[in-house]
TIROMAR-219187 format. One record per residue (C-alpha): residue number from 0; residue in three letters; y, z, x. Coordinates in Angstrom, 3 decimals. Layout:
TIROMAR-219187
+-----+------+----------+----------+----------+
| seq | type |       py |       pz |       px |
+-----+------+----------+----------+----------+
| NUM |  ALA |        Y |        Z |        X |
...
+-----+------+----------+----------+----------+
end
This chain:
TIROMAR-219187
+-----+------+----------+----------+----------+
| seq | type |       py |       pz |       px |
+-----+------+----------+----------+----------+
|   0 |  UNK |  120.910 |  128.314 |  118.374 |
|   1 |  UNK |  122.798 |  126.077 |  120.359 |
|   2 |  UNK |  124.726 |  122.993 |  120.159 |
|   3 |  UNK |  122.993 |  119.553 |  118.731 |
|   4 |  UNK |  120.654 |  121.449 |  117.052 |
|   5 |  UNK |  118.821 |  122.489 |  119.990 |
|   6 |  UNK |  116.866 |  125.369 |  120.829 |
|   7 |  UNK |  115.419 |  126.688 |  124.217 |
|   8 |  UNK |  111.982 |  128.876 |  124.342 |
|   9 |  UNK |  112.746 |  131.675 |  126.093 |
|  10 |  UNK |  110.046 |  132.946 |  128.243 |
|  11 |  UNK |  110.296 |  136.448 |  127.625 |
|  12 |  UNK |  108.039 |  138.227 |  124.948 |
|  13 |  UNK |  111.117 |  140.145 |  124.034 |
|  14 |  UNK |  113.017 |  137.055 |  123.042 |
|  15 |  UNK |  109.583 |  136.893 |  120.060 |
|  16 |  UNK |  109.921 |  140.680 |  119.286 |
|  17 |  UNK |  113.785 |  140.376 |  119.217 |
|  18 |  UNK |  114.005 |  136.678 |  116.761 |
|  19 |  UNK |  110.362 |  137.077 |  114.846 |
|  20 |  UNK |  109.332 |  140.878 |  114.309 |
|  21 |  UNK |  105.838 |  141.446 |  113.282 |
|  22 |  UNK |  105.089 |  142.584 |  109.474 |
|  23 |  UNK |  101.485 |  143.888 |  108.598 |
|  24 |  UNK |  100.400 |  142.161 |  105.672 |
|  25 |  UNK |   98.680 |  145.009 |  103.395 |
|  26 |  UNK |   98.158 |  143.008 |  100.434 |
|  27 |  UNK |   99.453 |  139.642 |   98.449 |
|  28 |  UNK |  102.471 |  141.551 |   96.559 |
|  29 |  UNK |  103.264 |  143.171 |  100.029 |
|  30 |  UNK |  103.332 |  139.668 |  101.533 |
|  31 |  UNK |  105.410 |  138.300 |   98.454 |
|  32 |  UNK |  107.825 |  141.174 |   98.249 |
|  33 |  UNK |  108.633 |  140.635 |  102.175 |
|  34 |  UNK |  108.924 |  137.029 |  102.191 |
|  35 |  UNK |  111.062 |  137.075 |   99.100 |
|  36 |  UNK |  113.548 |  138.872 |  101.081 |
|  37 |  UNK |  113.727 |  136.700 |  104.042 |
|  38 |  UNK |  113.028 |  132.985 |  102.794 |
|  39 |  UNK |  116.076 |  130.899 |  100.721 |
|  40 |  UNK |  115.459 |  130.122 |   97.331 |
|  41 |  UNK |  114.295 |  127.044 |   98.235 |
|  42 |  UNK |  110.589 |  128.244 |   99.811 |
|  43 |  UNK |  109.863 |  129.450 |   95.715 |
|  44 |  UNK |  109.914 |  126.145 |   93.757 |
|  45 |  UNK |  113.723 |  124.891 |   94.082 |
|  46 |  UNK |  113.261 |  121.218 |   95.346 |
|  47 |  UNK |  115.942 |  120.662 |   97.589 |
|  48 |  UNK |  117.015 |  117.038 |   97.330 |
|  49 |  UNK |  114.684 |  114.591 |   99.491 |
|  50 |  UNK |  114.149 |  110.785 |   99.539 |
|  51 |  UNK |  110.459 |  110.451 |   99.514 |
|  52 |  UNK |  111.397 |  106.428 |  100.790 |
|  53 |  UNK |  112.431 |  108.412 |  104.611 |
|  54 |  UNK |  109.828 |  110.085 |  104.386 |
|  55 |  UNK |  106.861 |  109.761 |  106.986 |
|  56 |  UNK |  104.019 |  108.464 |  104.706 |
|  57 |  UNK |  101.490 |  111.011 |  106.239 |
|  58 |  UNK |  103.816 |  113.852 |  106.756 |
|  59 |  UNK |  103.811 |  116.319 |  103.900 |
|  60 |  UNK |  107.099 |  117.167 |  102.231 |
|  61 |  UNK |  107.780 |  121.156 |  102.174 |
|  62 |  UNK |  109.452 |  121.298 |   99.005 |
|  63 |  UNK |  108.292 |  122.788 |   96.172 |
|  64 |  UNK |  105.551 |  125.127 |   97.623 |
|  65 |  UNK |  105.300 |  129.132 |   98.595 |
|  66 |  UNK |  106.349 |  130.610 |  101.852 |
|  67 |  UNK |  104.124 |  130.637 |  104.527 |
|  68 |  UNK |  101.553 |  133.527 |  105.663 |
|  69 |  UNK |   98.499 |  134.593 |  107.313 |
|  70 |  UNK |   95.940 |  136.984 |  107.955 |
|  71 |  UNK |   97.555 |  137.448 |  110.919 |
|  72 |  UNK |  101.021 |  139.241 |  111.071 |
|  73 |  UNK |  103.651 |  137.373 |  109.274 |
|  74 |  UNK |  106.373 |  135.748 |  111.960 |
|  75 |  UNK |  110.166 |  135.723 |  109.888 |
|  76 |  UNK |  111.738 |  132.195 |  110.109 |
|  77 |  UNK |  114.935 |  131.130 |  111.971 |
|  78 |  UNK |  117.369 |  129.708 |  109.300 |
|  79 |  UNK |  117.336 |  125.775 |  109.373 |
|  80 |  UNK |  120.720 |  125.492 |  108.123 |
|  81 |  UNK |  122.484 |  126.697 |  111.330 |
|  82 |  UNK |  121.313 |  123.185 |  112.739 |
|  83 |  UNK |  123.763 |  120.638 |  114.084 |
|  84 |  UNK |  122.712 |  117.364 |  113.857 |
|  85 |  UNK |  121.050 |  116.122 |  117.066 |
|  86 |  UNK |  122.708 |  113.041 |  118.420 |
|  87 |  UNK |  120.361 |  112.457 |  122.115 |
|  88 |  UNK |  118.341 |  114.298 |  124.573 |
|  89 |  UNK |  120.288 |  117.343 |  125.812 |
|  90 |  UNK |  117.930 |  118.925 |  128.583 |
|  91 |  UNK |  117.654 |  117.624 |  132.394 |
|  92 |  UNK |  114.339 |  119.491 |  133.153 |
|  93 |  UNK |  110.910 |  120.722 |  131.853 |
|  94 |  UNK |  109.494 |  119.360 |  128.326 |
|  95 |  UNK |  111.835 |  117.661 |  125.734 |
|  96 |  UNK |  110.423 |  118.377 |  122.294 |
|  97 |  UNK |  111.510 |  116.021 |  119.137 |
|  98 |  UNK |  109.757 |  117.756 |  116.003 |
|  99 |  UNK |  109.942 |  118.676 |  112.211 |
| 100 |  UNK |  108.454 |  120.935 |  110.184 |
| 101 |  UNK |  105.148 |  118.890 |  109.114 |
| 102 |  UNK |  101.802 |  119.222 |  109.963 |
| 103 |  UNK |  101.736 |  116.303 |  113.069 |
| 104 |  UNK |  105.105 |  118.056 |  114.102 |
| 105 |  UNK |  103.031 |  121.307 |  114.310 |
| 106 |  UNK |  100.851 |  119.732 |  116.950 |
| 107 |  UNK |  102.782 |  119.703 |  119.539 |
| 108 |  UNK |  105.264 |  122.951 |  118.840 |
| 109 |  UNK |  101.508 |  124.787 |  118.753 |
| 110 |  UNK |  100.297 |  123.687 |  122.227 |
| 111 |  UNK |  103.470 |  123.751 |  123.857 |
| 112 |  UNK |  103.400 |  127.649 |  122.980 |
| 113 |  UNK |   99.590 |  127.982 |  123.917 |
| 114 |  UNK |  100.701 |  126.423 |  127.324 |
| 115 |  UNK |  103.656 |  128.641 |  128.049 |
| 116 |  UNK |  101.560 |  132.186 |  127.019 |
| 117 |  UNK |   98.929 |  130.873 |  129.276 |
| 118 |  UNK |  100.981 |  129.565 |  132.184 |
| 119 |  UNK |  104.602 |  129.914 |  131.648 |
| 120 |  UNK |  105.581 |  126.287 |  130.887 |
| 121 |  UNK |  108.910 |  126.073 |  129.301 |
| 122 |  UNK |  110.417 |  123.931 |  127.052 |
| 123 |  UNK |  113.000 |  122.646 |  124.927 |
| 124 |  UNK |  113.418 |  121.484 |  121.164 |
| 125 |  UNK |  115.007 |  119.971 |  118.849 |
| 126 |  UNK |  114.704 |  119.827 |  115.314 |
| 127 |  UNK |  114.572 |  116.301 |  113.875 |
| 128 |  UNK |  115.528 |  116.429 |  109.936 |
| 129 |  UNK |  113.090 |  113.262 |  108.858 |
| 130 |  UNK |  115.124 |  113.763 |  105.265 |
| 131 |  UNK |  118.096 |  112.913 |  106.846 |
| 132 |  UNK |  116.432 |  109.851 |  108.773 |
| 133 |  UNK |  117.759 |  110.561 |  112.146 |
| 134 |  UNK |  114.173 |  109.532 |  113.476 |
| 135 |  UNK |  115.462 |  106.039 |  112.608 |
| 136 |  UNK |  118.499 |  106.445 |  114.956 |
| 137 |  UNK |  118.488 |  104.234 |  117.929 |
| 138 |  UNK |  118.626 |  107.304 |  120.642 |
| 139 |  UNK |  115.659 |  108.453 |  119.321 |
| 140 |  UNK |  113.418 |  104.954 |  118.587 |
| 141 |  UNK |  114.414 |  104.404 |  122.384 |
| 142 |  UNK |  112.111 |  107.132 |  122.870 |
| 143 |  UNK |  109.807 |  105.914 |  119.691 |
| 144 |  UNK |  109.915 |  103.064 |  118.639 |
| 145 |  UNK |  108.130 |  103.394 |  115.815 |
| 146 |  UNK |  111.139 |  106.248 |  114.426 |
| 147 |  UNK |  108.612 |  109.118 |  113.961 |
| 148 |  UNK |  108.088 |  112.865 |  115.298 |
| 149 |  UNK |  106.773 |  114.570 |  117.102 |
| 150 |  UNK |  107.904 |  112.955 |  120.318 |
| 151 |  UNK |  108.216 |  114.584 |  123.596 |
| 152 |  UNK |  110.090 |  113.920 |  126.946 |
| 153 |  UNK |  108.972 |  115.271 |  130.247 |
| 154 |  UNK |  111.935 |  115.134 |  132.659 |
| 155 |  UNK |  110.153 |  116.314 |  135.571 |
| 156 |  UNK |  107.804 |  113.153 |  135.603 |
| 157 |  UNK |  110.353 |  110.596 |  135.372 |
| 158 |  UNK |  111.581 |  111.156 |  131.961 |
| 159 |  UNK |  108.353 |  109.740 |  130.411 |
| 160 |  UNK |  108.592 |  109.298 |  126.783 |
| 161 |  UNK |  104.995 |  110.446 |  124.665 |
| 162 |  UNK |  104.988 |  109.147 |  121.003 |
| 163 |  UNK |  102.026 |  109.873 |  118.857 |
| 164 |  UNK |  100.589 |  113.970 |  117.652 |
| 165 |  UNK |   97.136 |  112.824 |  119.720 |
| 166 |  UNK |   98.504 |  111.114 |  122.745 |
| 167 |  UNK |  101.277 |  114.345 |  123.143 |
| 168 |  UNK |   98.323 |  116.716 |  122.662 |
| 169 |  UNK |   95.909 |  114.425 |  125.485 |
| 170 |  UNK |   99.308 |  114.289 |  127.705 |
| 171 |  UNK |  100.151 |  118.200 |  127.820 |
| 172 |  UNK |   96.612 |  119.322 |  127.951 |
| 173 |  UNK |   96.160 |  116.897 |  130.871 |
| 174 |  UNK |   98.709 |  117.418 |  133.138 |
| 175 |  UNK |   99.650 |  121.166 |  132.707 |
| 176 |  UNK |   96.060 |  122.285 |  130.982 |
| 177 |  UNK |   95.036 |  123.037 |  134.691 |
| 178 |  UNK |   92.550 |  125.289 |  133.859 |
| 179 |  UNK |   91.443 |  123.904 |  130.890 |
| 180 |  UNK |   91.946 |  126.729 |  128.620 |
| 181 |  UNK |   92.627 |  124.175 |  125.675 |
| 182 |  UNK |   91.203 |  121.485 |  126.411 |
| 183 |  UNK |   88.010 |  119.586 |  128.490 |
| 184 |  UNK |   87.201 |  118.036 |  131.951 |
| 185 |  UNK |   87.542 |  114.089 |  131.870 |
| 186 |  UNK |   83.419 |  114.601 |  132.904 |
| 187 |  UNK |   82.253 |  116.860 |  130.666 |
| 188 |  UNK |   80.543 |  115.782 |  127.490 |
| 189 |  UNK |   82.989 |  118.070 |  124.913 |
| 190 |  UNK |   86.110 |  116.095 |  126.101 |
| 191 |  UNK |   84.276 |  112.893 |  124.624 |
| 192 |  UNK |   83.431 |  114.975 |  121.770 |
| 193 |  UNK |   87.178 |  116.237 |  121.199 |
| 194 |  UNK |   88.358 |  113.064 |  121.652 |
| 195 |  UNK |   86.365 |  111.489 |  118.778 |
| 196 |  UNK |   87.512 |  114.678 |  116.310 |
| 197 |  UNK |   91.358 |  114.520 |  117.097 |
| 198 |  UNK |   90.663 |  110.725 |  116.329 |
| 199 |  UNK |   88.773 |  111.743 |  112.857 |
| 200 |  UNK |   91.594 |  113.582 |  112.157 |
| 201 |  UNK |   94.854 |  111.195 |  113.620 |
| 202 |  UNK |   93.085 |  108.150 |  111.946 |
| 203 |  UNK |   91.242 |  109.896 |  108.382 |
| 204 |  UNK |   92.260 |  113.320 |  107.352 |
| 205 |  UNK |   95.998 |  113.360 |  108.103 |
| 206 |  UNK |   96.492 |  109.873 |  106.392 |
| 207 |  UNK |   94.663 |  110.406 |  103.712 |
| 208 |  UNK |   95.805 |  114.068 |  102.680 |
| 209 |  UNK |   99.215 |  112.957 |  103.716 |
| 210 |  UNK |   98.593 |  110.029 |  101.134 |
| 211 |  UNK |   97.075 |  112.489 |   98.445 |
| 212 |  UNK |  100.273 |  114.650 |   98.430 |
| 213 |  UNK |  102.887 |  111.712 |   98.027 |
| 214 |  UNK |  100.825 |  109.859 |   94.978 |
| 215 |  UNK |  100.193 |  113.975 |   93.573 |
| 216 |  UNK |  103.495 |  115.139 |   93.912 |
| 217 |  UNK |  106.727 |  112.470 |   95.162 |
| 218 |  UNK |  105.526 |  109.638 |   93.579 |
| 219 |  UNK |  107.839 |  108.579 |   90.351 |
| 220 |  UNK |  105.024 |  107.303 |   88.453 |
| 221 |  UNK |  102.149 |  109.359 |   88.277 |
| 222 |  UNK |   99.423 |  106.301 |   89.200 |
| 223 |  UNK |   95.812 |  107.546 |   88.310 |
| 224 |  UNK |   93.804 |  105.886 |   90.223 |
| 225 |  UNK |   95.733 |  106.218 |   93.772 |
| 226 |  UNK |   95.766 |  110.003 |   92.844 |
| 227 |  UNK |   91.878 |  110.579 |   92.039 |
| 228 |  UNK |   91.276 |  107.850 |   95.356 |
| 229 |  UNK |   93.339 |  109.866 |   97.626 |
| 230 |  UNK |   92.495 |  113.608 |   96.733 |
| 231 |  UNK |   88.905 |  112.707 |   96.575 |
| 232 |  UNK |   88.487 |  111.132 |   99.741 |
| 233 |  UNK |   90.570 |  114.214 |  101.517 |
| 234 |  UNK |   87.875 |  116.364 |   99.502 |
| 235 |  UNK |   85.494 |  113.945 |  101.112 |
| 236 |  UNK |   86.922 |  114.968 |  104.767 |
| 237 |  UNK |   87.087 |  118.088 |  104.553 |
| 238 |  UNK |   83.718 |  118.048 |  103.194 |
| 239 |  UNK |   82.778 |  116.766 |  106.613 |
| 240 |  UNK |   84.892 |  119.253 |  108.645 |
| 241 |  UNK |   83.179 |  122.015 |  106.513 |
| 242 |  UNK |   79.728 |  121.207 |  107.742 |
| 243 |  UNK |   80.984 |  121.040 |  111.210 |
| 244 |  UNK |   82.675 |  124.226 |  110.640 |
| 245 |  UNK |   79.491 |  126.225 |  109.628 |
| 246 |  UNK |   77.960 |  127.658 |  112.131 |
| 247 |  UNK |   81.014 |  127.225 |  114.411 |
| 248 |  UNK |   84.070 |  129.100 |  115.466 |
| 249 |  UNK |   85.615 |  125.902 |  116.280 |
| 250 |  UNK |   85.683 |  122.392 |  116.225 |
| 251 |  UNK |   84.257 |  121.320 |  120.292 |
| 252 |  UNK |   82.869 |  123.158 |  122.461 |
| 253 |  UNK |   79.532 |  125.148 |  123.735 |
| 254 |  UNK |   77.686 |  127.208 |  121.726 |
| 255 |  UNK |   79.937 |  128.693 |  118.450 |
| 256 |  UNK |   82.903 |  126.161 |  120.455 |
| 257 |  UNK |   85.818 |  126.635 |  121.820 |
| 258 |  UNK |   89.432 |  126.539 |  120.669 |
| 259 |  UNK |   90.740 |  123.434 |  122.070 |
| 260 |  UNK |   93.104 |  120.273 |  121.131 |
| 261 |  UNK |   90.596 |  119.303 |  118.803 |
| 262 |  UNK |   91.283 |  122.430 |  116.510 |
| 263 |  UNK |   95.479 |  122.355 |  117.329 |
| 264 |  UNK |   95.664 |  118.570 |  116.209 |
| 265 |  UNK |   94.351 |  120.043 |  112.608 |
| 266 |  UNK |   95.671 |  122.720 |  112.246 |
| 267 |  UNK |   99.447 |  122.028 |  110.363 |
| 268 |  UNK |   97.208 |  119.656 |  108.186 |
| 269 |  UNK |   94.333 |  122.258 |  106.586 |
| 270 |  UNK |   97.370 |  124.927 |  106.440 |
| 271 |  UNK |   98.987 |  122.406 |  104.036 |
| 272 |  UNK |   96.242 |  121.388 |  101.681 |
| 273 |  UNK |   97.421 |  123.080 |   98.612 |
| 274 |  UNK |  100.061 |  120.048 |   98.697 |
| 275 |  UNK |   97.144 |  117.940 |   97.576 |
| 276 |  UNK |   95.918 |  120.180 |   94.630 |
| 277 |  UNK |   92.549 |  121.067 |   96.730 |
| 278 |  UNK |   92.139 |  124.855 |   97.235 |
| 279 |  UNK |   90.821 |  125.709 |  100.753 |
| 280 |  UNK |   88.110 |  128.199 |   98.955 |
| 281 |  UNK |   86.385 |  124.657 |   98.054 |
| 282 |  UNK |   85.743 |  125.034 |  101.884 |
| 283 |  UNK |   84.770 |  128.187 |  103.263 |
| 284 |  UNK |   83.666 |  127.331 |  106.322 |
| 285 |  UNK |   87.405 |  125.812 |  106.945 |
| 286 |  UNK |   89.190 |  128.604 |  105.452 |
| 287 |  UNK |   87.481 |  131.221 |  108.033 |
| 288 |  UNK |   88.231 |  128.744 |  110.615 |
| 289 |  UNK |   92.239 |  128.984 |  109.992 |
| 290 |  UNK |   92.355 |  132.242 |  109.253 |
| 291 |  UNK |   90.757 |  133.168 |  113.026 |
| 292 |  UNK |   93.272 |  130.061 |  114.400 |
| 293 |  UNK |   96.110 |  131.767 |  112.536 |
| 294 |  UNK |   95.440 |  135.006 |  114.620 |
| 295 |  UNK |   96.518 |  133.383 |  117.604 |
| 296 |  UNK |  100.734 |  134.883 |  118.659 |
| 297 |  UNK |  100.843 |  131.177 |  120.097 |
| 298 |  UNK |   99.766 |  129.809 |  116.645 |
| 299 |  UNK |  101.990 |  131.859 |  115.187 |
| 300 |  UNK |  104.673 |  130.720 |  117.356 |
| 301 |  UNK |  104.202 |  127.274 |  117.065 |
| 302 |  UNK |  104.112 |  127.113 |  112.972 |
| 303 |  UNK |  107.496 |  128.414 |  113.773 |
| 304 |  UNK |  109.188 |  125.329 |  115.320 |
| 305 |  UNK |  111.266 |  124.284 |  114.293 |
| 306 |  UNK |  111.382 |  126.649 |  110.937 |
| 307 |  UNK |  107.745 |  127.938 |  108.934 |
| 308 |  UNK |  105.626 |  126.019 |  106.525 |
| 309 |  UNK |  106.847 |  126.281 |  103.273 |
| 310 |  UNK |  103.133 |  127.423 |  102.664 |
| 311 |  UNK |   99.825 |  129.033 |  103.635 |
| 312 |  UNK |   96.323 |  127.498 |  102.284 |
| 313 |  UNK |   95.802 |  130.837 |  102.704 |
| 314 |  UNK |   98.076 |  132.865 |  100.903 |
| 315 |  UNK |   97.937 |  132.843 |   96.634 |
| 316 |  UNK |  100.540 |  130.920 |   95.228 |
| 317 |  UNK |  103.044 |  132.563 |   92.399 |
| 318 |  UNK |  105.806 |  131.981 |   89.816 |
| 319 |  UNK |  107.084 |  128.388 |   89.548 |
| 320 |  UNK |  105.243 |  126.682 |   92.385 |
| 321 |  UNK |  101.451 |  128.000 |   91.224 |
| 322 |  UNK |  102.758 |  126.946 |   87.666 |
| 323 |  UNK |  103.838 |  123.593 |   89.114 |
| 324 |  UNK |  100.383 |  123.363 |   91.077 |
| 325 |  UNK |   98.486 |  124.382 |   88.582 |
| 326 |  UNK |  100.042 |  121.321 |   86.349 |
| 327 |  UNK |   99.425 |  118.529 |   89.411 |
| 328 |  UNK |   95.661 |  119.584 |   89.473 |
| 329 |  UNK |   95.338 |  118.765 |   85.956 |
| 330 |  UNK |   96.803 |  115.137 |   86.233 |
| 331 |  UNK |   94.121 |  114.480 |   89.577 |
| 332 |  UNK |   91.225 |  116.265 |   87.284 |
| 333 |  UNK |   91.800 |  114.101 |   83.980 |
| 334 |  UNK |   92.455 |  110.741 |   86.776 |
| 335 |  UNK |   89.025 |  111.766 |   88.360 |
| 336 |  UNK |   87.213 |  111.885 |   85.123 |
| 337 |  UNK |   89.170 |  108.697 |   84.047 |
| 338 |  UNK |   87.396 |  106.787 |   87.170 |
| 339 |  UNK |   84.529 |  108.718 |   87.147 |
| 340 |  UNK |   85.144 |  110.439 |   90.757 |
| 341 |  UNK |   81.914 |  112.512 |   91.305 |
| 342 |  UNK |   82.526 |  114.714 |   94.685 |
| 343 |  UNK |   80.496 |  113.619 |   97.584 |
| 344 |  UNK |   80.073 |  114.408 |  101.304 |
| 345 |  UNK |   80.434 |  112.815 |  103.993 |
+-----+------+----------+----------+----------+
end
């Protein structure tokens, strides 16, 4: 780690084998037993101290929930706490990454590792703690104005500034996406159609669910009916994604699909769904869709920038945080029956 928090992605595999070795998972308890020796108390139920008012509203808080994992190999996490506190931009070349550990930060961390497996694009980032409001600081709403992550800077195009998890995933994939591994010609049909899911998701499922996990677990009053209105419509979308899901490996794309942007710009958002009280099994169509995303190394990768989810959908929860989830999902049951919620899709 270097100085103002900054770290630069090497482009050497051996940098990945040396910082994040590879751990089979053979079962649950295996999993458990190895991430209870490498995460900080924290990851296990230990709510570190957050304001939920600096908080992005559709940005899920990591507190409070299990460590993350996959069916893929498990990737060990960097420790956060060796950050300095970024004050500016620090590189002079290549991409500038601004990011946090949230499910819109994941976006971009997630490509930006797809594109430098598939065509050696480096990069740089920094992590921006949104707990500590430095997203608010006026270096960094010069890039954003509106004081949120992820943002990016490419210095080799005249230090242009992209604000927004869908614009940063239609900017990479456009300009370095040459051969459109991850993305779709301007004149074919699927860009269209990627287009409209990444907006599905940047305008419906990520507020909503981001919604559903502040009234569920950082509000200070427990409110009934904004808990039963926002869990049930994130049921309701992934309800939707679930149908598209079915006979599809992924989102857009010919025949079973392709992975694309359209799958990347959900994928920090379905990982995190427990936060709302849903269980992925509701949606098996979904859950077989991240677990075959998660078996990507550049997935992998990119969940780890700038530290891991504090969580897998798809990895059992235990001790205090199931007990704590476990609690939340009664309040949202007894608020649904309260207002009659009766699950419906789309």
């Amino acid at each position: 780690m270097s100085r103002s928090g900054v770290r630069s992605i090497a482009a050497s595999p051996s940098y990945h084998r040396h910082h994040f070795p590879k751990i089979a998972v053979k079962s649950t308890s295996h999993c458990a037993q190895y991430l209870s020796a490498h995460r900080s108390p924290e990851s296990f139920g230990q709510r570190p101290t957050i304001n939920p008012a600096v908080l992005d509203s559709d940005d899920l808080c990591r507190s409070g929930q299990t460590p993350s994992a996959s069916p893929a190999p498990i990737i060990s996490t960097p420790r956060r706490n060796n950050m300095a506190r970024p004050t500016g931009l620090i590189a002079s070349k290549g991409i500038e990454l601004l990011t946090w550990s949230t499910p819109n930060g994941y976006k971009a961390s997630i490509l930006l590792e797809e594109l430098k497996e598939a065509y050696g694009l480096q990069y740089t980032s920094q992590g921006i703690n949104i707990g500590q409001n430095i997203q608010k600081e006026p270096w960094f709403t010069a890039i954003n104005p509106n004081g949120r992550i992820p943002a990016i800077v490419d210095h080799d195009h005249g230090d242009l500034a992209v604000f927004e998890g869908n614009a940063i995933l239609s900017y990479l994939s456009r300009r370095y996406d040459t051969e459109r591994r991850f993305s779709f010609a301007p004149d074919d049909d699927d860009y269209t159609r990627a287009e409209s899911w990444i907006g599905w998701q940047h305008g419906g499922l990520g507020p909503m669910q981001g919604q559903a996990n502040h009234f569920v677990r950082f509000a200070k009053e427990k409110i009934a009916y904004g808990m039963q209105r926002y869990v049930g419509e994130t049921e309701r979308l992934y309800g939707i994604l679930d149908a598209r899901l079915k006979d599809r490996d992924f989102v857009v794309g010919p025949g079973r699909g392709k992975y694309s942007i359209a799958d990347i710009a959900l994928l920090g958002w379905v990982n995190a769904v427990r936060g709302t009280t849903i269980s992925i099994d509701q949606f098996p169509s979904v859950k077989a869709w991240l677990a075959r995303c998660w078996e990507r190394p550049a997935v992998q990768r990119g969940f780890q920038i700038p530290s891991a989810p504090a969580s897998s959908a798809l990895t059992p929860q235990v001790g205090e945080a199931a007990e704590q989830t476990k609690e939340l999902k009664q309040l949202v049951d007894e608020a649904k029956k309260q207002y009659g919620y009766v699950y419906s899709s789309p």
